[in-house]
N, C-alpha and C positions, 0 to 999 in steps of 0.2 A: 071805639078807637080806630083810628084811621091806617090804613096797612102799609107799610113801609114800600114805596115803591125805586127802587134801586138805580133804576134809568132818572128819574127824574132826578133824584135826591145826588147824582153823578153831575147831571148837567147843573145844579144849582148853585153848587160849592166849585167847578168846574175852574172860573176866571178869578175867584177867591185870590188872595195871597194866602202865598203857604203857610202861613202862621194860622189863619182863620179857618184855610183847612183843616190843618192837625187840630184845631178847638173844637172844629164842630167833629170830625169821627172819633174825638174822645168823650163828647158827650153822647154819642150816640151807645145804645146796647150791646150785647154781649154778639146776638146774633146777627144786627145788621153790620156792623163792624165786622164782620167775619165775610156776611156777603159781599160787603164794600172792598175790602181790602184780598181776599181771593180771584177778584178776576179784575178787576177796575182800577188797580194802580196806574196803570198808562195812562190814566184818562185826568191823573192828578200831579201838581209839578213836585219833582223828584224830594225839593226842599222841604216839603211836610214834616217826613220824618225827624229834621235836623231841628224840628220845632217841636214835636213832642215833650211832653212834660215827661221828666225823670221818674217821678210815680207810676205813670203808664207804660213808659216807653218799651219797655221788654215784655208785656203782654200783648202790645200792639202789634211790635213786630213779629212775634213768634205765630201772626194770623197770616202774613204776607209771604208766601211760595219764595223758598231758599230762590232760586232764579230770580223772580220778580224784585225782590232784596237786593238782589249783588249789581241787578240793573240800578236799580235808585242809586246805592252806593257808589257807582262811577260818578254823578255827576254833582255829588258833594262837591264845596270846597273839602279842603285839608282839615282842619280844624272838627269840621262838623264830623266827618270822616271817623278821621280818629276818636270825638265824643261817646260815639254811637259804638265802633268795634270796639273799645275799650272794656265794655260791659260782656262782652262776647266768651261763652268756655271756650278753651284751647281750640280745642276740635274743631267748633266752628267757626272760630278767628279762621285761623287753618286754608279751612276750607275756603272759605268767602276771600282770604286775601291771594288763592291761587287762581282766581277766574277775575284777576282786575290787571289793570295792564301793568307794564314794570314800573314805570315813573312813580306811578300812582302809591301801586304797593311798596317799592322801595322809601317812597316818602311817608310812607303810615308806618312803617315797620321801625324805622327811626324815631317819628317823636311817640310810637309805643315804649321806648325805649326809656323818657324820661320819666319822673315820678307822677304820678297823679295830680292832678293842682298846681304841676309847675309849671314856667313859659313855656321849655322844651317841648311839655303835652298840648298845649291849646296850642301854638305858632302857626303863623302860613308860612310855607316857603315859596310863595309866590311874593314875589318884590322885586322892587326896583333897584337896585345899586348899581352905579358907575363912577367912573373917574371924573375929576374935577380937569382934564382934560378939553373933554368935550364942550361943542357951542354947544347955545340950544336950537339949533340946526340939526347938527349932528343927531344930539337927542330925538327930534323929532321926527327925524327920516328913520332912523332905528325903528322907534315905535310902528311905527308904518309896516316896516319890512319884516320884521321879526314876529313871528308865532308864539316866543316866548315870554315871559312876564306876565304880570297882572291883566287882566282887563279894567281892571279898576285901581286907584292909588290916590291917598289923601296927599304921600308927600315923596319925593325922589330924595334918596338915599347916596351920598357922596363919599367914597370909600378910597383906603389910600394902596398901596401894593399888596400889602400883607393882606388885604379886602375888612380891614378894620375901617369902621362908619367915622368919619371925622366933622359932619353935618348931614344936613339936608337941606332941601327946598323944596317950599311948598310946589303943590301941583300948580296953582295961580298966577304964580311968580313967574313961569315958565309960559305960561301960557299969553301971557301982556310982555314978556319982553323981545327984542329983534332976536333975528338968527340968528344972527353974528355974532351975540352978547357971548360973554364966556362962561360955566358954571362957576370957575373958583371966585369972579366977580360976585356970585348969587349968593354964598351958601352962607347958611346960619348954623354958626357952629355950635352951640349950646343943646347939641346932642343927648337925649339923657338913652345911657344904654342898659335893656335886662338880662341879666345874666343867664341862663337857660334854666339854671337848677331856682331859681328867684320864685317865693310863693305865690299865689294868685291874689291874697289879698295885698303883700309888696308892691304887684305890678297895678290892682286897683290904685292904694294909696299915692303911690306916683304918677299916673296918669292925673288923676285930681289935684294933686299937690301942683302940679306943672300945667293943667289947662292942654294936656295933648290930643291930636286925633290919631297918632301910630307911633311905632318906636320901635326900631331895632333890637333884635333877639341873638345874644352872642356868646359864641363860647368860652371859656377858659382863656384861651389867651386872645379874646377880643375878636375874633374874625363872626362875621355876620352868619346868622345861620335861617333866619324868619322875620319874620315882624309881626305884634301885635297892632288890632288897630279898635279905636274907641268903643266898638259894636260888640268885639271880644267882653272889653272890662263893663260895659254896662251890662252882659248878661252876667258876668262876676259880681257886680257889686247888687244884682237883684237876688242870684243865687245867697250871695253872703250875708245880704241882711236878713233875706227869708228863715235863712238856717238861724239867724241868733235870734228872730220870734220867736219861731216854734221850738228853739232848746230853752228858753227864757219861759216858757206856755208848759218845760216839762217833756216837749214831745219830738221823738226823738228823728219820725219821719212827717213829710204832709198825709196824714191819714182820708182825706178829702177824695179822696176815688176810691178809696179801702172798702172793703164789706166790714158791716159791724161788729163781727167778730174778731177780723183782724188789725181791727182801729180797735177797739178793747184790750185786746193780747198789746200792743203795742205803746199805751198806753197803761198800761197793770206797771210797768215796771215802776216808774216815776210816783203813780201811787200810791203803790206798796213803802216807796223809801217815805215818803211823807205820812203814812200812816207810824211808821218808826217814828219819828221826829215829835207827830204828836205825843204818839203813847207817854215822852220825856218830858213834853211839857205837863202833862197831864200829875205825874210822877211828882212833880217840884207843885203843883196843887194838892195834892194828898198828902206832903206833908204839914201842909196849912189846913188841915179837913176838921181840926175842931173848931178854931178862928172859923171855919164860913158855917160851918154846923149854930157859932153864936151871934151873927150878924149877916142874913140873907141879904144886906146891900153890900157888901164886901162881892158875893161872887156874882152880882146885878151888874156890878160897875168892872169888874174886874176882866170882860172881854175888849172894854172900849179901851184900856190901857196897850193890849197887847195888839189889836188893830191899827191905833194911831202909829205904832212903832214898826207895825209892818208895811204899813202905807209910806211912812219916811224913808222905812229904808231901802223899799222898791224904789223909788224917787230916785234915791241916788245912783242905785245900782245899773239902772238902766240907763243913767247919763254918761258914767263908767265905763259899763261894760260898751258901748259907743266909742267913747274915746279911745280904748285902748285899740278897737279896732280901724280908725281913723291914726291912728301912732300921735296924739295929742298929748297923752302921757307919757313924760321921761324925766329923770331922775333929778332936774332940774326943777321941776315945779311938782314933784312927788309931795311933799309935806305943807306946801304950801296948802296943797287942794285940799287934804288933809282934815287943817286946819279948819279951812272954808268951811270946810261939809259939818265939823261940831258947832263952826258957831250959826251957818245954818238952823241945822237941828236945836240948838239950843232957842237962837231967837223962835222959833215957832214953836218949841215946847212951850216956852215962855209964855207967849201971848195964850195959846190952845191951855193950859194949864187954870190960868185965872180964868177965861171962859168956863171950862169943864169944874172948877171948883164952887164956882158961885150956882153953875147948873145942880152940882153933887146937894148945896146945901140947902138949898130949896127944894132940891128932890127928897131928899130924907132928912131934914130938918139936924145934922149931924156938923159939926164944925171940925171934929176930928175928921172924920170921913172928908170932908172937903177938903182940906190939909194933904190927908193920903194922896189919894189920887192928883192932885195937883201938881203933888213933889214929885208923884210918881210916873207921871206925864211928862214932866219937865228933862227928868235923867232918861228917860227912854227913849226919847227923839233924838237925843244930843247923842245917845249910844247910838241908837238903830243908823243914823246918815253916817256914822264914825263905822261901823261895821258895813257901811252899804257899800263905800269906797273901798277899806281896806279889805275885803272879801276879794272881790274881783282881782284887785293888783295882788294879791297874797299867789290865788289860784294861778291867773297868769304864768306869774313865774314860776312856778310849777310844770310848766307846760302841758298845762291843761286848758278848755276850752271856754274860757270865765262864763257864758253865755250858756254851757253846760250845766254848771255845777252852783253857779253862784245864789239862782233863787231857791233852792230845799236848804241849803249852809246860810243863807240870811234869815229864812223863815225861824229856823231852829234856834236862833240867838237871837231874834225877836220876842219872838214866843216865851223862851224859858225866863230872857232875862226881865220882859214882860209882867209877867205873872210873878219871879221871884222879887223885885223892886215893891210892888204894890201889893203883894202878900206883906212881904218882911216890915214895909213903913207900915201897915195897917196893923201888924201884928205888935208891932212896939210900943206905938200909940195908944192903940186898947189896953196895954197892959203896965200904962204909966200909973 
């Protein structure tokens, strides 16, 4: 094995972006991590940590010398800033936000203030707004002159007395037109504004719905207070799909940097409920235990019934649980989709039903048995896409997290009803 050499392994990841640094010293070990990030942070751009994975991030940082910390911290944006202290106990928020300057900390201390997940929490307040007053002369000499604003801006922000956004214009716009030109000539008023208390997944589905690169952050009664801008909602929308995999997989965090024990432990929860779920299913076969005790193709065939029905109605749940997060779903086409989803499942019970019958009856030469399971195929598809859908929108409204909850609650009405359709036809049949 070749020995870790700390000098080199500095200069190599050295001119990296900060993203590819924080990937490679999170693949790296317990110990070189430790030697890396103990004396060598200068030597890396401040942005690493704001790239850190959420799994890692509080074992990583708790290697870097409280000082060495609060230096990186300065030269966050906002945004990143507050990601990162958010995670922080009291004590050491505390501390770290009394060695930052005032601007700084006055503006982290504020969007600490909003909820979790909301604009308020991610916002910059670095932005651009002005009066529709101004040329773009004016404008541009400002910029010049002035230390304060962005270094960077997709779109100028056009605000009226009250400092309420009444457009924008692009940065483009301004840049191809004469001096002289006036803004209120420029602006494009079709503003869409977020409210500060507004969720993360709101300000994703708006951003996408509208095709935006930033957008005004406002309060209560409309006065500007930050902006998000496209970079924000694309780390949202990777966050939020990520999370409805792995609740959709059962799993409640990414276990994937975990030690095995603790990816075990964290995983035992989910299934534990699923070993419940079966044990029910299993319950609603035991009452059928003399029926398969007198025909061993009965409990042959009798798992392909309750797969086909789990298979469908993952199908659907996962187009679902999608939509609802995309807000495709509203009360308007609620029954309609409904609808869709039975006669979905039906048409595919359908066709899979004669397949698997003429299979059933060349496999065990039985024409009742074919019969069974074909009928019993037929009703379970057309159930399982009817519960794949209403699960999810049931949960929903609930307010709960459909993405959570919805595959062990589809499993379970898979499975029973499953096994009880293609017991109950097989047992009535046999006993004509």
């Amino acid at each position: 094995m070749v020995k870790f050499n700390k000098k080199e392994y500095i200069q190599s990841i050295k001119s990296l972006h900060p993203a590819d640094q924080a990937d490679s010293i999170e693949n790296l070990n317990l110990k070189d991590q430790t030697s890396v990030l103990k004396t060598s942070t200068k030597n890396l751009h401040p942005d690493f940590i704001a790239y850190l994975r959420e799994e890692t991030r509080e074992e990583i940082l708790n290697l870097i010398p409280k000082k060495q910390l609060i230096n990186l911290i300065k030269y966050l944006d906002l945004d990143d800033a507050v990601e990162i202290l958010s995670e922080f106990e009291t004590k050491d928020l505390v501390n770290t936000l009394s060695n930052l300057g005032q601007l700084q900390r006055s503006r982290i201390e504020e969007n600490l203030k909003y909820p979790e997940d909301s604009a308020g929490r991610i916002m910059n307040r670095d932005f651009l707004a002005v009066k529709s007053t101004l040329t773009v002369g004016n404008l541009i000499d400002q910029l010049r002159t002035s230390r304060r604003g962005p270094k960077d801006f997709y779109n100028v922000f056009i605000v009226d007395e009250n400092n309420t956004p009444i457009g924008y214009i692009p940065s483009g716009r301004i840049l191809r037109s004469k001096r002289s030109k006036k803004l209120k000539d420029m602006i494009l008023e079709n503003v869409h504004l977020i409210k500060s208390n507004e969720s993360v997944e709101d300000i994703a589905y708006t951003f996408r719905q509208y095709g935006l690169v930033s957008a005004p952050v406002v309060s209560t009664q409309n006065k500007i207070l930050g902006i998000i801008t496209v970079d924000d909602v694309v780390e949202i929308v990777h966050e939020e799909t990520e999370d409805d995999i792995q609740k959709l997989g059962g799993l409640f965090v990414n276990d994937f940097y975990k030690g095995a024990f603790n990816s075990a432990s964290s995983r035992f929860i989910w299934l534990g409920l699923n070993l419940l779920t079966a044990i029910l299913a299993s319950l609603v076969i035991d009452i059928y235990s003399d029926q398969l005790q007198q025909m061993i193709a009965i409990a042959v065939l009798m798992p392909i019934v309750a797969s086909m029905g789990g298979n469908a109605g993952t199908q659907a749940m996962t187009i679902y649980v999608r939509s609802i997060a995309t807000k495709d779903i509203d009360n308007s086409n609620y029954f309609k989709l409904i609808i869709k989803e039975f006669l979905i499942g039906s048409i595919n019970g359908l066709a899979l039903s004669m397949i698997m019958g003429i299979i059933a009856y060349y496999w065990f030469d039985s024409l009742i048995l074919a019969f069974a399971i074909s009928f019993a195929i037929l009703i379970n598809l057309g159930f399982a896409c009817l519960v794949g859908i209403i699960i999810p929108l049931s949960i929903n409204k609930l307010k709960i997290d459909p993405a959570l909850a919805s595959g062990i609650v589809l499993t379970t009405f898979t499975d029973v009803f499953g096994f009880l359709s293609f017991l109950s036809i097989a047992t009535y049949i046999l006993n004509l």
